[in-house]
N, C-alpha and C positions, 0 to 999 in steps of 0.2 A: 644717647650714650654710645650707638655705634658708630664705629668710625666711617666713613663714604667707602669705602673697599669693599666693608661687609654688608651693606644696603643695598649695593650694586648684585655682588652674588646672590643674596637672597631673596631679592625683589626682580631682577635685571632693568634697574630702573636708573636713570640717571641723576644724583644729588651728590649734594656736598654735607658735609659732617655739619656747617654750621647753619645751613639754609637747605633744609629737608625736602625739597619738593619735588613733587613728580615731573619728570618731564617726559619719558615716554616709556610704555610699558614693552620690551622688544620682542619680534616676531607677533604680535598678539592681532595688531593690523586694528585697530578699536575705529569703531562709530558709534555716533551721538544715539544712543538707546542701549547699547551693551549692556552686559553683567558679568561683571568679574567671581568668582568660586574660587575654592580653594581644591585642588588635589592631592595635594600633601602639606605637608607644614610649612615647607619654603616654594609653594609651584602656585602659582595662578594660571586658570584655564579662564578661555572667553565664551558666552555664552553669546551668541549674535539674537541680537531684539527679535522679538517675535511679532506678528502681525494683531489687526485689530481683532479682538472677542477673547485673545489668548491670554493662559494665565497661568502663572508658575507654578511646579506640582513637582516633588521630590522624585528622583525614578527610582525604581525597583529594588534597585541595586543599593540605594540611601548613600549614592557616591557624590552626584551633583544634580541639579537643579534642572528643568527641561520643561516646554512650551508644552500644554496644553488645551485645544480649541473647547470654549464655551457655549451655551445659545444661544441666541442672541433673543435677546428681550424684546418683544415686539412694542411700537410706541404709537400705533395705528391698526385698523383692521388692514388686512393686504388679500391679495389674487396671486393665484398663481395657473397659468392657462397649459393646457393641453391638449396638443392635436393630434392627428392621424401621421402630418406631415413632421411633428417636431424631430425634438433629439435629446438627450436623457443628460447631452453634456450640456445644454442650455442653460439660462439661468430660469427660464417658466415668468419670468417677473413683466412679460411683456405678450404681447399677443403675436409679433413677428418672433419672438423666440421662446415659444413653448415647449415643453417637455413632450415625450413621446407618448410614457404610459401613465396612467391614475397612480400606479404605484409610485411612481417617483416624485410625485407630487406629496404624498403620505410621509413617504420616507422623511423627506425633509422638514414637511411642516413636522412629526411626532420625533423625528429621530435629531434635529440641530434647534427647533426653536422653544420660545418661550414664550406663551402668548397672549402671556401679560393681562389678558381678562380683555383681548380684543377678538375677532373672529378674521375667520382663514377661508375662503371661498377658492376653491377650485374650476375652474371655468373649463368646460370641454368644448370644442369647436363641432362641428357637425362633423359625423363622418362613424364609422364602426369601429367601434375598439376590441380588438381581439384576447385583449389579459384584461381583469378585473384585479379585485383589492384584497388582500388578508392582511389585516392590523391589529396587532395584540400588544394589548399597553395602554395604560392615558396618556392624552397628552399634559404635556409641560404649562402650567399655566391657566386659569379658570377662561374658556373661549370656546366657540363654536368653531365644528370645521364642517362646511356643506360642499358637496358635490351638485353640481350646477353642471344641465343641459340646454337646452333650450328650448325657452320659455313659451315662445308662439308658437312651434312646432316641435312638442317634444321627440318625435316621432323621427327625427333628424340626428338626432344623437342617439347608437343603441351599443352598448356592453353585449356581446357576445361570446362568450366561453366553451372551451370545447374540455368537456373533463375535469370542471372545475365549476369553482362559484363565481358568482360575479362581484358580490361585497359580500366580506365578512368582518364583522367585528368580534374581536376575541380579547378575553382577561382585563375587562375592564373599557379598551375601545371605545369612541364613541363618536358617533357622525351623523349628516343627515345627505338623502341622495335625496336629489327632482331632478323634474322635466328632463327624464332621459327614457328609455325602454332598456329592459334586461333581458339577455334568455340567456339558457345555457343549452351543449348538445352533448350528447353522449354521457355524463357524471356532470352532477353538481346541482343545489341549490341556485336561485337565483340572489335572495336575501339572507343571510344567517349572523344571529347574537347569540355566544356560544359562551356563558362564563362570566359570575356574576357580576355587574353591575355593567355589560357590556349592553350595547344600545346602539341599535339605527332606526333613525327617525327617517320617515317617506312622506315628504313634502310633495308639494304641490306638483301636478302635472305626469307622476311615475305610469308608465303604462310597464304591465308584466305581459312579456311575448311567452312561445311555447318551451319549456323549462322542462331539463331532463329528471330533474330531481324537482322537488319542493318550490314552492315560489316566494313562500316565505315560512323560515324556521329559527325557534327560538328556545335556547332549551340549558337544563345547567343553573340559568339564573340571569340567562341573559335575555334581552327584550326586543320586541320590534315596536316600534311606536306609528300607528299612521296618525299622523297629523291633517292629511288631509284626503278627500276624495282618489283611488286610482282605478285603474283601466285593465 
């Protein structure tokens, strides 16, 4: 019913009164994935496609519409490796491009994924790691996350902290470390589950060095489980 003049100013679209169709929306610059919004009654704003995991979420302000990242579902068990030598901007999903710290490894398996009811293995390379872990939270998804050293020589891989713990799991957390050696110097726990239903389990091969604090503590509600034989 309107006429092509007033289609034009209110849409800035180009059509005719008898043959309504869009032919380009102007200034808007559109690609194949866009989303069009409304800013006022007669303004369309462009929203440029977001990338894979992302997912639209109203913002703050309840103005317009905007991208936010998801977790990704995990559809297999996966690794994620860490060295002495790595780098924290790596992806860890390879053994030439591992992450630097254990914690960065946490971060992401508990803080981006979902893990689908598969398990998460962190692999350390030989060599001494100067930070250890604090993780408070569950993770995402019914799965195990183990910290892995090495196996024939656990004695190769050692977590040492200076004024700190080496793993702790907090509010819930839950992990299992082997075949690595812990110590701490000056402050700190070696092992600690601090809050109920938090849990670290110590597989196979853990050897405990000389520990400023405790070597293993568990308190609040939280557990240490050995699983098997340590040193």
């Amino acid at each position: 019913a309107e006429t092509a003049a007033t289609m034009r100013t209110n849409l800035g679209v180009s059509a005719t009164a008898d043959t309504p169709t869009l032919v380009s929306l102007e200034g808007l610059s559109l690609v194949a994935g866009d989303i069009l919004y409304a800013t006022a009654a007669d303004t369309l704003a462009r929203l440029p496609k977001g990338t894979a995991l992302q997912y639209l979420q109203q913002n703050s302000a309840l103005t317009a519409p905007q991208w936010a990242t998801g977790r990704e579902v995990l559809t297999a068990s996966r690794t994620y490796y860490v060295a002495t030598t790595g780098n924290n901007s790596n992806s860890g999903l390879a053994v030439d491009t591992p992450f630097l710290t254990i914690q960065k490894a946490f971060d992401v398996i508990f803080g981006t994924l979902d893990l689908g009811g598969f398990d998460v293995t962190i692999q350390l390379a030989d060599g001494t790691y100067t930070s250890g872990v604090a993780e408070s939270g569950s993770v995402i998804g019914s799965g195990n996350v183990v910290v892995n050293g090495n196996a024939t020589t656990p004695a190769n891989v050692i977590v040492s902290t200076t004024s700190a713990s080496c793993f702790v799991a907090a509010a819930g957390a839950k992990f299992e470390i082997r075949n690595l050696e812990v110590r701490t110097t000056t402050a700190g726990e070696a092992v600690v589950a601090t809050g109920n239903g938090s849990n670290v389990s110590i597989g196979t091969g853990m050897r405990f060095g000389t520990s400023a604090g405790r070597h293993i503590l568990a308190d609040y509600g939280g557990f240490v489980d050995a699983k098997a034989n340590y040193s």
